[in-house]
N, C-alpha and C positions, 0 to 999 in steps of 0.2 A: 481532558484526560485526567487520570489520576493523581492525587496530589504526592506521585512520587517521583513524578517527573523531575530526575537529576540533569539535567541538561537542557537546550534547546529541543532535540528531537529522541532522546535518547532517556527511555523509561525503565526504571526497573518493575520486577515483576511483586504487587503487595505482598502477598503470600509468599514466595520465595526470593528476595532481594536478591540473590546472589543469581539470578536470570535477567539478562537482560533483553532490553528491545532496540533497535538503532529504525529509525522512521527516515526516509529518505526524503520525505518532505511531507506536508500539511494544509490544504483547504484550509483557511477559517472559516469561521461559523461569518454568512453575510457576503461572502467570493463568491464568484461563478465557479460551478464546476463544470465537467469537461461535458455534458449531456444539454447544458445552457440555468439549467434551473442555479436558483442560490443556494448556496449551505446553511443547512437550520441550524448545523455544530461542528467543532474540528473533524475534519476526514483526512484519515492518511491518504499517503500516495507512494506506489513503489515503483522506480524506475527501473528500469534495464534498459540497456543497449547493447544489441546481439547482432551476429550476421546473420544474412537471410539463409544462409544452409544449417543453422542451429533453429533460427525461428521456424523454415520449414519442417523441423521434427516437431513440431509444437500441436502439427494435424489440427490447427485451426482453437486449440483451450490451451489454457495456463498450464503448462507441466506444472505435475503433483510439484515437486519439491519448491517450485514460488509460493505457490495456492498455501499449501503449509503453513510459510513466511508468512503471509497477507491475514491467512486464519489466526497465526501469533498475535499479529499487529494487533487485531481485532480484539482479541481477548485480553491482549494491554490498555489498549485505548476504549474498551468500551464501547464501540465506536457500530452501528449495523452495518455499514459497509464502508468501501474503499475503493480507491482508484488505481489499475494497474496500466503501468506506461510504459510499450516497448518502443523503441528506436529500433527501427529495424535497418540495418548498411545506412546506417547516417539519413537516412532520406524519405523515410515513412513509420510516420507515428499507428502502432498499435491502441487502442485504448479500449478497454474493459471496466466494468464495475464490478464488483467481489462482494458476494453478500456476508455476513457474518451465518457460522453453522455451529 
């Protein structure tokens, strides 16, 4: 990631410092990721835990307004994609990959 990394997960933006990024967590380069293969470099990951009557308006894709989130990530981190992680009622994991656009 960027050497502007003010935190553990938590980047500002080079060109505008005063935007921030909060990463909800990170792959390292060398981890499994959630597809089985290893990571060639850090890959975000964005959590949520929703209920199934919100995930059911989700009609099966990432509502625009994460996708957004995940697209920020991506253009903080540099990063070609990333991992999206829903909990769905505590009891079924979602899980997507997010390319970078």
């Amino acid at each position: 990631f960027p050497s502007h990394d003010i935190g553990k997960y938590f980047i500002e933006c080079p060109d505008y410092p005063a935007i921030l990024c909060s990463l909800d967590g990170v792959l390292f380069k060398g981890e499994q990721e959630f597809d089985g293969n290893i990571a060639q470099f850090d890959i975000p990951v964005e959590y949520k835990n929703v209920s199934f009557t919100s995930f059911s308006r989700w009609e099966g894709s990432i509502p625009e307004y994460y996708y957004i989130q995940c697209q920020t990530q991506l253009a903080f981190t540099g990063a070609p994609y990333m991992w999206f992680i829903a909990l769905v009622d505590n009891r079924e994991l979602w899980i997507r990959k997010v390319e970078a656009s």
